[in-house]
C-alpha positions in Angstrom: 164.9 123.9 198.4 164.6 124.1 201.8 162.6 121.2 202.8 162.3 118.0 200.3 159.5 116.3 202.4 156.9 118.1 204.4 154.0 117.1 206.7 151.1 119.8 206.0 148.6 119.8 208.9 145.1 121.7 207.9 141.7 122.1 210.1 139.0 120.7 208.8 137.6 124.2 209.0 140.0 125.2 205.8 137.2 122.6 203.8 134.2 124.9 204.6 136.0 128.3 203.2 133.2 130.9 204.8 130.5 128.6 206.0 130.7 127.4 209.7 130.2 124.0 208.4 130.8 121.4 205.3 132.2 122.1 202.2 133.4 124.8 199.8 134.0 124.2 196.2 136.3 127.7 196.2 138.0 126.7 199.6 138.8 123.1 198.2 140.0 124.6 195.1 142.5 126.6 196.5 143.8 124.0 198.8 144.7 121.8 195.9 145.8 124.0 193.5 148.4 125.2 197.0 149.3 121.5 197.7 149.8 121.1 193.5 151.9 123.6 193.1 154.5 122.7 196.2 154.4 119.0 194.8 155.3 120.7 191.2 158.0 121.9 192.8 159.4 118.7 193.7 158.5 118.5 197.3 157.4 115.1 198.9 153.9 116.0 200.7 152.3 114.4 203.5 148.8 115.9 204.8 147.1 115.7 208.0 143.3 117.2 208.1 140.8 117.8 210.7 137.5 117.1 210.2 136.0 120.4 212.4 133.7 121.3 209.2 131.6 117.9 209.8 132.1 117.0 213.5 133.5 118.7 216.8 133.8 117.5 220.1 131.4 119.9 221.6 128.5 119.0 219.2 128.9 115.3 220.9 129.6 116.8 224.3 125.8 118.8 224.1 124.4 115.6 223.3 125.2 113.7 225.5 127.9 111.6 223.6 130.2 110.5 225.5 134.0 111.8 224.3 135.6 108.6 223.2 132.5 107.8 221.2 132.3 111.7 219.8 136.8 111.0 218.5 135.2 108.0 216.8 133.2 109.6 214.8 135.6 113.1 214.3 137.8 110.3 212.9 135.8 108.9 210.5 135.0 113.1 209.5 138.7 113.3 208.9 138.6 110.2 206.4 135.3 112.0 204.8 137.4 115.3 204.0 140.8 112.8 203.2 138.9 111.5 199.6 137.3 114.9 199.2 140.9 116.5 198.8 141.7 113.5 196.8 138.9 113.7 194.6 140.2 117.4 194.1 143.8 116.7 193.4 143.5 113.3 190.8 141.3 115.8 189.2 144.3 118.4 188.1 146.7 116.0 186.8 147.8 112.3 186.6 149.6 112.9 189.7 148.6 109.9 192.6 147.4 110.4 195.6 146.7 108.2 198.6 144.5 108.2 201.5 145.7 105.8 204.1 143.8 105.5 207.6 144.6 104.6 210.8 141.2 102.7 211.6 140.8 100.4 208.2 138.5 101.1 205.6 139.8 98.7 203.0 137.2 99.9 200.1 138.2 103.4 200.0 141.7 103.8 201.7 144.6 101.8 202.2 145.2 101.3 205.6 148.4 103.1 207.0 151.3 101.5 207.3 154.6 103.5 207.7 156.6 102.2 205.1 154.3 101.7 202.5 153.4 105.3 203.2 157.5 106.4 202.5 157.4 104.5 200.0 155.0 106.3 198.4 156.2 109.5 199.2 159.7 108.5 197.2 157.6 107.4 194.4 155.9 111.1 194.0 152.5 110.2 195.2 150.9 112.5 197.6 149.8 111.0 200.7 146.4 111.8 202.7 146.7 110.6 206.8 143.4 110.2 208.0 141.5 109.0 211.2 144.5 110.4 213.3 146.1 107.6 215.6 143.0 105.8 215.4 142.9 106.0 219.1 140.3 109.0 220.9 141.4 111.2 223.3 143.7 113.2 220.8 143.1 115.5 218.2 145.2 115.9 215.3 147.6 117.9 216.7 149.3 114.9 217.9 148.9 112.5 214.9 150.0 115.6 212.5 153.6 115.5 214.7 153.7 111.8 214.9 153.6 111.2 211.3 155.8 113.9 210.5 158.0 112.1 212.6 157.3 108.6 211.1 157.7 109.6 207.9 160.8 111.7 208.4 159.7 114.5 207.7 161.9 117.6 207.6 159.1 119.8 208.7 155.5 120.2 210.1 154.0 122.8 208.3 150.7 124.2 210.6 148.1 126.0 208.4 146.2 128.3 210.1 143.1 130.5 208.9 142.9 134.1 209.8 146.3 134.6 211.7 150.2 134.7 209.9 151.6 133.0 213.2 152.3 133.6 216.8 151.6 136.7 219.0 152.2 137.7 222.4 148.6 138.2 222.6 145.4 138.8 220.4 146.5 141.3 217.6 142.4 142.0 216.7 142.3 143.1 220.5 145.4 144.5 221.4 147.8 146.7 218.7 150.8 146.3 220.5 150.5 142.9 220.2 153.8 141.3 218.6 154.5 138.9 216.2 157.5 136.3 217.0 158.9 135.3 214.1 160.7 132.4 216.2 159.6 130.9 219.4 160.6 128.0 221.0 159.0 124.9 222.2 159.6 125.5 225.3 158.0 129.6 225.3 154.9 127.9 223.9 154.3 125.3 226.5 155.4 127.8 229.5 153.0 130.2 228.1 150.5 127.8 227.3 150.2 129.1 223.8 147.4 127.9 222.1 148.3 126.6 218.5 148.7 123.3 219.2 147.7 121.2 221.8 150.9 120.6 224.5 151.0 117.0 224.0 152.6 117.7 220.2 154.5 120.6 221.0 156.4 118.6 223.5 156.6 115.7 220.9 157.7 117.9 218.4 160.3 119.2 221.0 161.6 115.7 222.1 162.5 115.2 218.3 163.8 118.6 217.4 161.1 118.6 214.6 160.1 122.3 213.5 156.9 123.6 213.1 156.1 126.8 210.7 152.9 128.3 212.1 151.8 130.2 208.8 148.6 131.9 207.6 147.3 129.6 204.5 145.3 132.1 202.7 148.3 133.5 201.8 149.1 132.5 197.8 152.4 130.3 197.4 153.2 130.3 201.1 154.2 127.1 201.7 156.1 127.2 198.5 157.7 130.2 199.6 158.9 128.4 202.8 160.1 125.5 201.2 162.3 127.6 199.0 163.7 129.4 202.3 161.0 132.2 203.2 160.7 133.2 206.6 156.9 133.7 207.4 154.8 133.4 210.0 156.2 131.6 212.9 158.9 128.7 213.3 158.9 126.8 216.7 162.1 125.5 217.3 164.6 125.0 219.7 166.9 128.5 220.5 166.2 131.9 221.8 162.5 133.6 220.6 163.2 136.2 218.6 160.4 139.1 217.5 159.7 140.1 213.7 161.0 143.6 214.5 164.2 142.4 215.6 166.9 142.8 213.5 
């Protein structure tokens, strides 16, 4: 195996399957029958979600809401679709899971602590990280990376809906578009690629931590790259290198 511990980083957007907004029972599903089977493997899994599918910044922004206010609540969203996923995994096996939060709710989540949360990780259980930083101004880009980090991770793995990784421009508009198989930290922040916000790239970069851009629809893909696939796109440190290179 290729990675033993992994931080998984999903938009809240892979909660609502189809629909623009809340919740679907189908997209859920395969979400945790995904995360299930890479834990059946005997990976250690961390997971980082969004919460885009209750609340986004530019709802708050045309009412009026003023941005640290509008993080607040896309915090609390994030906690909202932490249980859900937990809900959905303690209900295909006795495996545990935990949501911890960086803003405390002590009635429904433990709060985060990073050793506690390693600690749980060694012990098998699969850990939820919700509310981000607990601090506005960020989206989870930058939580997803800092808790890879904390919890030494090997990897950031960066699920994406509707693409299989990095292009040198939009493939749906342009079919000589190309698909880099690796690109570095440095390519993406130059470019001002837009998978993940700067900020965490250049996190990500200052701690040599790779990221596998990948498309999650795909069946047993992060299984697949745990066990030593190449898909999608790895940001990393070295030259970029095309999928039609060879």
């Amino acid at each position: 195996m290729r990675y033993k511990r992994v931080l998984i980083k999903l938009s809240g957007s892979a909660l609502s399957g189809q629909n623009s907004w809340g919740f679907d029972p189908s997209a859920i599903e395969a979400i945790a029958n995904e995360v299930m089977t890479l834990h059946a493997a005997g990976v250690e899994v961390g997971i980082v979600i969004g919460g885009g599918n209750i609340f986004r910044g530019e709802l708050g922004q045309g009412w009026g809401i003023e941005r640290a206010e509008a993080d607040n609540i896309g915090m609390i969203a994030t906690v909202i679709n932490s249980m859900m996923l937990r809900g959905a995994l303690t209900s295909r096996g006795d495996v545990d899971v935990r949501v911890m939060t960086a803003i405390p709710i002590n009635s429904v989540a433990e709060p985060y602590i990073r050793l506690r949360a390693i600690r749980h990780l060694e012990r098998r259980s699969i850990v939820l990280l919700a509310a981000g930083s607990g601090n506005p101004y960020v989206t989870t880009d930058y939580p997803s990376v800092l808790r890879a980090l904390e919890l030494r991770s090997q990897v950031l793995l960066s699920a994406k809906n509707g693409t299989d990784g990095i292009y040198t421009s939009d493939p749906q508009k342009n079919s000589d578009a190309r698909r880099y198989e690796v690109i570095s930290y440095d390519s993406v922040i130059q470019n001002n690629l837009k998978v993940m916000d700067q900020a965490a790239v250049l996190l990500a970069r200052d701690n040599n931590l790779p990221i596998h851009v990948f498309n999650f629809k795909s069946s047993g893909s992060m299984e697949r790259l745990c066990r030593g696939e190449n898909l999608g796109t790895l940001i990393a440190k070295g030259p970029d290198q095309f999928l039609d290179q060879r």
